[in-house]
C-alpha positions in Angstrom: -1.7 -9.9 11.6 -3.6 -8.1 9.2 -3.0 -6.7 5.5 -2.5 -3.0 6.3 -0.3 -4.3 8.6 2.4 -5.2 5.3 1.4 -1.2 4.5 3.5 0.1 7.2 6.5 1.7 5.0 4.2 2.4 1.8 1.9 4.3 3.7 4.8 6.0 5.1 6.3 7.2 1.8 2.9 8.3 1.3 2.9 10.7 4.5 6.2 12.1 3.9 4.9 13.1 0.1 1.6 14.4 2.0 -0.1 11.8 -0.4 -3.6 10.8 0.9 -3.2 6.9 1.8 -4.6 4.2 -0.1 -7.9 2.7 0.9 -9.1 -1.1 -0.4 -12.3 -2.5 0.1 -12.2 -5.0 3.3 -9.3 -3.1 5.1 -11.7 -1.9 7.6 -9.9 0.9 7.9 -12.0 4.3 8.1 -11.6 6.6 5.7 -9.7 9.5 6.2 -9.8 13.1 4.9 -6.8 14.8 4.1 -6.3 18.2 5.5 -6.1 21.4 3.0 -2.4 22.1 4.2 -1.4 18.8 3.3 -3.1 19.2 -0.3 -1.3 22.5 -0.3 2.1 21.1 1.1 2.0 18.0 -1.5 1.0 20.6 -4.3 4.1 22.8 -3.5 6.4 19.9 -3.0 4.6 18.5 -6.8 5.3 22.0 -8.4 8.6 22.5 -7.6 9.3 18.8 -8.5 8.3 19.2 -12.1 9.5 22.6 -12.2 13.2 21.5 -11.7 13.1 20.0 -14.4 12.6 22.5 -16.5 14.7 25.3 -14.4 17.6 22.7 -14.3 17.4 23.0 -18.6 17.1 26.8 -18.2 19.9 27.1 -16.5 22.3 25.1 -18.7 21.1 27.2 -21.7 21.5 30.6 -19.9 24.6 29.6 -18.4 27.8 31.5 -20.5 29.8 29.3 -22.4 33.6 28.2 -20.6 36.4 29.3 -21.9 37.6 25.2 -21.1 35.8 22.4 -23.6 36.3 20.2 -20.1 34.3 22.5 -17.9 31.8 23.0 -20.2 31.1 19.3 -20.6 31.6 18.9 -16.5 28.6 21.5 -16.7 26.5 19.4 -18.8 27.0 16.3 -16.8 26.2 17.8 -13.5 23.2 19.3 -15.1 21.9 16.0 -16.4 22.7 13.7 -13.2 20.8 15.5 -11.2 17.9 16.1 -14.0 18.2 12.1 -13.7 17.1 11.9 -9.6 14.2 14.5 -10.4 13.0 12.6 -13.6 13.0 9.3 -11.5 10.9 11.2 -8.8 8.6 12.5 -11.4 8.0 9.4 -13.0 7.8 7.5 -9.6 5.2 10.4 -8.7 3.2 10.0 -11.7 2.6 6.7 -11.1 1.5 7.0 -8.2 -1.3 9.0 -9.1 -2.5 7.9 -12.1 -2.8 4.6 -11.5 -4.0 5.3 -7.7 -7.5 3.3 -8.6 -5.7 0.3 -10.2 -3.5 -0.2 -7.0 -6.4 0.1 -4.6 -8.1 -2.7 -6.8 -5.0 -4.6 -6.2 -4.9 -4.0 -2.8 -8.8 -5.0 -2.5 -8.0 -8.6 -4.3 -5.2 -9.5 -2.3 -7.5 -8.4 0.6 -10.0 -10.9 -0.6 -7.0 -13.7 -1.1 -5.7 -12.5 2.5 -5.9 -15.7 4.9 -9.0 -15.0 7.6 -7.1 -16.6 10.3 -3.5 -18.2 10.6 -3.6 -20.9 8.5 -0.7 -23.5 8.5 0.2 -22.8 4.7 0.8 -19.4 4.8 3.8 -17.9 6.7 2.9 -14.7 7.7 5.6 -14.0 10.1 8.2 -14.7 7.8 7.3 -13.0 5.1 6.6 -10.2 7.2 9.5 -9.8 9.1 11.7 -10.2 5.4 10.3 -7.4 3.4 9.9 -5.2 6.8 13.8 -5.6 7.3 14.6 -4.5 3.6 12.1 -1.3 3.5 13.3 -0.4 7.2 16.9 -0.5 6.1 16.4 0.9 3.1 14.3 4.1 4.7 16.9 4.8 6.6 19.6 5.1 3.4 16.9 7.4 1.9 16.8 9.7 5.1 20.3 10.0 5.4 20.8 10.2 2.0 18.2 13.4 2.0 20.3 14.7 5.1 23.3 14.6 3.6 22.2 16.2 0.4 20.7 19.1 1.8 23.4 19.4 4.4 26.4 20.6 1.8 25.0 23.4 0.7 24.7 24.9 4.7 28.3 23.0 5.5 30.4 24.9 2.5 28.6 28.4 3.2 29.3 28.0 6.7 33.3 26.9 6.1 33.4 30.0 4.0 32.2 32.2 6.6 34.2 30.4 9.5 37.7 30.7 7.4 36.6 34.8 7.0 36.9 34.2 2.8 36.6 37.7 0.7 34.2 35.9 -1.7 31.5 34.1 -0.3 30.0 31.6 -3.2 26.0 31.1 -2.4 25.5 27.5 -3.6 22.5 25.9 -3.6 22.1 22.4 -3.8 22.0 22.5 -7.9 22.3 25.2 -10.5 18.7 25.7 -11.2 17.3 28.8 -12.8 14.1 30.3 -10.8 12.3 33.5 -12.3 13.3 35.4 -9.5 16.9 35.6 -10.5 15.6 37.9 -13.0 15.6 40.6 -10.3 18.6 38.9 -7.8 21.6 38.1 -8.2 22.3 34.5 -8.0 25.2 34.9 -5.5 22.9 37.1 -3.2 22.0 35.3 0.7 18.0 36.0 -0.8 18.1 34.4 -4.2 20.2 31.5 -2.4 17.5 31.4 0.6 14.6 31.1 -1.9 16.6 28.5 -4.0 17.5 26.5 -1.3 14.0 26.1 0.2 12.4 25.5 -3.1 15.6 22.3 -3.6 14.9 21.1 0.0 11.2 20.9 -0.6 11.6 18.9 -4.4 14.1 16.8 -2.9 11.5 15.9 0.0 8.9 15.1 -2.1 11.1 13.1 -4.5 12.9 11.2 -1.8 9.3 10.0 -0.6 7.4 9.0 -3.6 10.5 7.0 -4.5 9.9 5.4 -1.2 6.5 5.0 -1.7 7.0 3.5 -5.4 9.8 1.1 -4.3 7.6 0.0 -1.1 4.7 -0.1 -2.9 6.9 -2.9 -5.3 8.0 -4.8 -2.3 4.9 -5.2 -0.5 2.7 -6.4 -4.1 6.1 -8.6 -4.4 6.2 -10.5 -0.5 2.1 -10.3 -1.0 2.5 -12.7 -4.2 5.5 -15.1 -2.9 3.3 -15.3 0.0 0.1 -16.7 -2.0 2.8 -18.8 -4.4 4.1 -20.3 -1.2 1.3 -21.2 0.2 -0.2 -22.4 -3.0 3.0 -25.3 -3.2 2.4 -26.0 0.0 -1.0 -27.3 -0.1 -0.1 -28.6 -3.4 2.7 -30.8 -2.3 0.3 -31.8 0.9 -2.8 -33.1 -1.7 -3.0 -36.3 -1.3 -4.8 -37.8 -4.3 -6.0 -40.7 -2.7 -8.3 -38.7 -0.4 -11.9 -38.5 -1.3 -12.2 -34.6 -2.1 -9.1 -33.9 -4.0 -10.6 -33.2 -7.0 -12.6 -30.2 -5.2 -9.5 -29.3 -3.7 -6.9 -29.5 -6.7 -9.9 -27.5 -8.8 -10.1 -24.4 -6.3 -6.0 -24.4 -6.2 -6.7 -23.9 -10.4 -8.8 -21.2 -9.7 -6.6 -19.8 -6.8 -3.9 -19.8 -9.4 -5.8 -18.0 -12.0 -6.3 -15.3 -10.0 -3.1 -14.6 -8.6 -1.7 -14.6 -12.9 -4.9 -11.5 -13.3 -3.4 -10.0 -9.9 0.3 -10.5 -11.6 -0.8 -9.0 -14.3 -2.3 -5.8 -12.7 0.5 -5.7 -11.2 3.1 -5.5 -14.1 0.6 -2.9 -16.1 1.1 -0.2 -12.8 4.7 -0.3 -12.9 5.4 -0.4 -16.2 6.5 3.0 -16.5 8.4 2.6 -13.3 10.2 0.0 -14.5 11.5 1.8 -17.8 12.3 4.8 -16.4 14.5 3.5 -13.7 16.4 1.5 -15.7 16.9 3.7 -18.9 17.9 6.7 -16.4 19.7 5.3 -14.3 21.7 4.0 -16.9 22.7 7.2 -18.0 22.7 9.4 -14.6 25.2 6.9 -13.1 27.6 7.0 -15.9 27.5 11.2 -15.5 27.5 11.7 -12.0 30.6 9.3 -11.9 32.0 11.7 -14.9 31.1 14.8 -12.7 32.8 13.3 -8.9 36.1 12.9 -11.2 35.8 16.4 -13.2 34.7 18.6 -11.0 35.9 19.6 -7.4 36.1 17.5 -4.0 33.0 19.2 -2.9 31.3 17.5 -6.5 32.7 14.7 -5.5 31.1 14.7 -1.8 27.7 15.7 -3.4 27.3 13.5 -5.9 28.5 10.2 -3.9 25.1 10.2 -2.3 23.3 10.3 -6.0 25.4 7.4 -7.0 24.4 5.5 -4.2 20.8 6.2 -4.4 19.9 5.0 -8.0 22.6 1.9 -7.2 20.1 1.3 -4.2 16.8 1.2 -5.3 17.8 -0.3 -8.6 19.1 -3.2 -6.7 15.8 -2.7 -4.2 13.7 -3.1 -7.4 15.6 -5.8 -8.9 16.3 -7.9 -6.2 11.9 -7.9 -6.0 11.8 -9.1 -9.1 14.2 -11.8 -8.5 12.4 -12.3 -5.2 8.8 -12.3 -7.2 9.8 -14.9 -10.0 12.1 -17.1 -7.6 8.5 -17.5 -5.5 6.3 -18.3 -8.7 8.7 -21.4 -10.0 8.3 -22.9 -6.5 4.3 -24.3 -8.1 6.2 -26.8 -10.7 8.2 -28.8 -8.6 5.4 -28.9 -6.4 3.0 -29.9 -9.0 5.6 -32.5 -10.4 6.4 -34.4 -7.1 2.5 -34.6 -6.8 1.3 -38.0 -6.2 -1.0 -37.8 -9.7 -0.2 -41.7 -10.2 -3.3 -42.7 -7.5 -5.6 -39.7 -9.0 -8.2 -40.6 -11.6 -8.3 -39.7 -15.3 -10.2 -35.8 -14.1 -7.9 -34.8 -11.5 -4.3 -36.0 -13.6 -6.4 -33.9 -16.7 -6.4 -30.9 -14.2 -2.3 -31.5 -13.0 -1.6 -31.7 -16.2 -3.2 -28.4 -17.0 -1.8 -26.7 -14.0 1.6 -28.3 -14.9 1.5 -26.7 -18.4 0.8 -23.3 -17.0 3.3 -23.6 -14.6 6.2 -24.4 -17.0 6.5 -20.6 -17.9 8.3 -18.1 -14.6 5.8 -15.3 -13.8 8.6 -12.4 -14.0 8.1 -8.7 -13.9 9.1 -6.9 -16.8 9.3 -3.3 -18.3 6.7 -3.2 -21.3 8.2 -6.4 -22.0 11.4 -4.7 -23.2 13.4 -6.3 -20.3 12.9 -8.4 -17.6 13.2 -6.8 -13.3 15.8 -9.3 -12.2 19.4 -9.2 -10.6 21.0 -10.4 -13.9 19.1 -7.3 -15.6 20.9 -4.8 -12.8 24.4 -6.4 -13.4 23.5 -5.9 -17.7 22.8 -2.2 -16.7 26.0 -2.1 -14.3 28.2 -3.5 -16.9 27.1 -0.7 -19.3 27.3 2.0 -17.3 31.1 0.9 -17.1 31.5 0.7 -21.1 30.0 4.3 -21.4 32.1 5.9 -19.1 34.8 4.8 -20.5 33.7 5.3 -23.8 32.7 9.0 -22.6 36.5 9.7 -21.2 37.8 8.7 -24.3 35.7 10.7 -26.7 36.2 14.0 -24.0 40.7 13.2 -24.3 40.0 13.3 -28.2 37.9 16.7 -28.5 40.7 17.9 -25.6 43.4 16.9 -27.9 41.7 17.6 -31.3 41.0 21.5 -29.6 44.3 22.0 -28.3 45.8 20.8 -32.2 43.6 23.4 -33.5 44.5 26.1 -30.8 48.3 25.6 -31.5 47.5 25.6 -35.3 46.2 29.0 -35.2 48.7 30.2 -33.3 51.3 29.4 -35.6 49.0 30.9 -38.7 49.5 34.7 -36.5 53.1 34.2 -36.0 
């Protein structure tokens, strides 16, 4: 078993976003060159990710005002939840590219650390079989979940047509403004054709970089419990009696410092990853919630599968970094329970020293605002619960507060 063999799902993610695959020294993989339509597919599928943005804000602004303070703010929050699934794309998709040299210097390190044969220490199958189980059930949520998205729009225009309605509503899969509504009407079958195509294609190319990020995450993360595991093992088999251990305890020190530069490299890609995960998620949850309840049924339907996709990969991401720091305190214990007693004076000097680094859990964090661990996605959960309450509250007061002011006036003119 090999190291690109771990790459499976990334560089899957990578062939769905029609980004060129990532190449490490040592892989002995040949180098391939991407084809011009796949530069042009990824560059259509980039534009119209990064341009939703911007048409999703264009269309709020354009849109005219409701005559109901509740639609109106039912408007905003459909807006913005789905801004928060593009952002996350962008972000993930900017990552991606700008650090592409830093992760295929990652990727050449852990090839270096990679075991040349099947060593006893290292458990290979295991790990390999774990994180292939969670990014295979996981790429089949994100399919489906991209299915189902881009289904709604074709299942409500083809109910209206079936149940012969007068007025057939052409709804794409969000309200975004594109420059050639300038010339169509937005309810005409071309302006919703055009629309529709340039959603399917942004939600494609979102829906894979995501994948790509959140495998790239996993794989860095099994890589590194991998080498932690291992490195207890042959810590708690170094016998300090043996003649050698001193050579052998001194490489482990060594092996040790450079898995905490490759933790490190690690934590400096996904920085950005990190923070804008957490800090949108925690407000596109709390709105798409707000829009299944305020909306319609057919909200409701189409926004279920947004809910579920940031509650997904923010438990994918979280549950790595749980998995990442729960793999790192494994060295202590096996330092500890070391037989350093029947060492001499230079090899309990270097225990000691590996001890001390030891004490502190390597754990991922996001610019060192918070850390990537389950406890962090139940933190987030818990206040995505006090803002939507806190957001239903404040919309009954301005609903009460406008329908005092409406019957005040009315009584004025009488």
């Amino acid at each position: 078993m090999q190291l690109k063999d771990f790459m499976y799902y990334p560089d899957l993610g990578c062939r769905l976003a029609m980004i060129r695959c990532y190449e490490w020294r040592g892989s002995k993989s040949p180098a391939v060159r991407q084809p011009l339509s796949q530069k042009l597919w990824f560059l259509l599928g980039a534009v119209n990710l990064f341009y939703q943005n911007l048409g999703l804000v264009i269309d709020l602004l354009l849109s005219e005002t409701q005559e109901e303070l509740s639609a109106f703010i039912a408007q905003i929050s459909e807006t913005c939840s789905v801004m928060g699934l593009t952002l996350v794309g962008a972000s993930n998709m900017w990552m991606l590219l700008y650090y592409r040299t830093q992760i295929e210097a990652v990727l050449g390190d852990l090839q270096q650390l990679y075991p040349k044969q099947q060593q006893r220490l290292y458990r290979l199958d295991c790990y390999y079989e774990q994180s292939s189980r969670l990014m295979k059930y996981s790429t089949a949520f994100f399919l489906f979940a991209y299915a189902y998205y881009n289904s709604l729009p074709i299942v409500e225009l083809s109910y209206e047509l079936l149940s012969a309605s007068h007025q057939v509503q052409y709804n794409a899969q969000s309200s975004t403004w594109y420059p050639w509504q300038l010339f169509l009407s937005r309810s005409s079958p071309q302006s919703f054709a055009a629309s529709y195509l340039c959603q399917f294609l942004s939600s494609l190319s979102g829906v894979a970089v995501i994948m790509c990020g959140q495998y790239l995450l996993c794989f860095f993360t099994t890589q590194m419990r991998l080498h932690f595991d291992a490195l207890a093992r042959g810590l708690s088999a170094l016998d300090a009696r043996r003649s050698g251990a001193n050579e052998q305890l001194r490489a482990m020190i060594v092996y040790h410092s450079r898995l905490l530069r490759i933790e490190h490299e690690i934590n400096r890609i996904f920085n950005f990853m990190f923070l804008s995960n957490f800090s949108t998620s925690t407000i596109a949850i709390c709105l798409m919630g707000f829009a299944m309840v305020m909306i319609n049924l057919a909200a409701a339907f189409k926004y279920s599968v947004g809910l579920m996709s940031f509650l997904v990969f923010s438990v994918f991401m979280c549950y790595n970094g749980t998995q990442f720091t729960s793999g790192s305190d494994k060295l202590l214990p096996a330092a500890f329970y070391n037989n350093w007693y029947d060492g001499d004076r230079n090899y309990r000097r270097m225990l000691l020293f590996f001890i001390m680094r030891s004490c502190e859990s390597r754990v991922l964090r996001a610019y060192k605002f918070t850390p990537v661990s389950m406890a962090t996605y139940m933190a987030v959960r818990i206040r995505n619960i006090q803002l939507f309450i806190k957001f239903n509250y404040l919309l009954r007061q301005m609903l009460k507060f406008s329908y005092q002011l409406f019957t005040f006036f009315r009584a004025m003119i009488k």
